[in-house]
N, C-alpha and C positions, 0 to 999 in steps of 0.2 A: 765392337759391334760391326763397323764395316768389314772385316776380313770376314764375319758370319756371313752377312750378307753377300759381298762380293767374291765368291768362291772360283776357283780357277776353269770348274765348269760353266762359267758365268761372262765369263771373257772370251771374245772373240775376235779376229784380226783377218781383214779382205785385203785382195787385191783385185779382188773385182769392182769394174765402174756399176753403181747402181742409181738407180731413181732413188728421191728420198724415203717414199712409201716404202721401196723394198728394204733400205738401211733399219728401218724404222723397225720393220718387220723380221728382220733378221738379229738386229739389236735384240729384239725383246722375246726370241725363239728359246733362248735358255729357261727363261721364266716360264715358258708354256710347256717347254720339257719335265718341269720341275714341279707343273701341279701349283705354281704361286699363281698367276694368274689365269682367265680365259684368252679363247681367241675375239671376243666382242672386248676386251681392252686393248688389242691393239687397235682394231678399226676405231675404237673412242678417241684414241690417241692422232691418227691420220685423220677422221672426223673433223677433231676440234684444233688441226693445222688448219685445215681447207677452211674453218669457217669463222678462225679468229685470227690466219696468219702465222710469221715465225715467234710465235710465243716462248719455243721451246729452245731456241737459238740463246745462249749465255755470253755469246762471244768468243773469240779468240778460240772458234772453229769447235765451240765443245756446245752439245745439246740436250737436252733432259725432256728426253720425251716422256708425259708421263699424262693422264687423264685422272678421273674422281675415281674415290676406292669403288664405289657402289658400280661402277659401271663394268667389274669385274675383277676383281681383288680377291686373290684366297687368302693369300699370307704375304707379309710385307718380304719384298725381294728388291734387287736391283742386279743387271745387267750392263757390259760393256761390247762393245763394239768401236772398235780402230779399223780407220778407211783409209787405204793407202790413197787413193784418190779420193777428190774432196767430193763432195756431196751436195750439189745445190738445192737445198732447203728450200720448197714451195719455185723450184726451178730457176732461181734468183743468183746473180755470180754475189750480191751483195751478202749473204747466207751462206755461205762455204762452211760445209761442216765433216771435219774429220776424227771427231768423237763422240759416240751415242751412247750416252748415260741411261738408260731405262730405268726409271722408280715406282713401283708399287708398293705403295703407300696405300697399310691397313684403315687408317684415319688423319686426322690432321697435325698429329702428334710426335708418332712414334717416330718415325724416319727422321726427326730431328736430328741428333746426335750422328748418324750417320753421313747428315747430307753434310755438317760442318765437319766432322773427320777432313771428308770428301774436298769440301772448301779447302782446309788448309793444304792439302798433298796437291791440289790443284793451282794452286799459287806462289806454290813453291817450285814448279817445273822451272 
């Protein structure tokens, strides 16, 4: 299920320095290429940083930005983005983030099995 999801068009790799919004936004460009989601999901996603904080920070520089399906969700996707430079998340050095997982998630279900695929190849770096 995750190589469905995570297709080679779906990954991306900067060397440019960016603000988080734009990681964020460039993260989850694949998905907007792709017809899975709208453009009002990514701003949900930069939104609900600005207004709850680094939620999306997982640690050991990896982040899963992602918002509620309804707020623009066409079809459950997921996107990568690798930041040669880190990324201060919410402009914070405490936040460094040098991977941008994007999940759109159809409902509260489906993306399960993927996100734990994801889990395991993520903890075994």
């Amino acid at each position: 299920m995750l190589t469905d999801l995570l297709t080679k068009e779906k990954i991306r790799f900067t060397n440019k320095e960016l603000s988080w919004q734009e990681a964020i936004e460039l993260a989850a460009q694949p998905l907007l290429d792709k017809h899975e989601i709208e453009e009002r999901y990514i701003k949900a996603i930069i939104d609900k940083v600005e207004a709850f904080g680094p939620y999306i920070d997982l640690g050991l520089g990896i982040a899963l930005p992602h918002a509620r399906p309804e707020e623009g969700v066409k079809k459950l996707g997921m996107s990568f983005l690798r930041c040669e430079h880190p990324v201060k998340l919410m402009d914070d050095v405490k936040h460094e983030i040098k991977l941008f997982i994007v999940l759109a998630a159809i409902d509260n279900e489906t993306h399960l099995r993927a996100l734990s695929t994801l889990t395991k190849i993520l903890s075994n770096k």
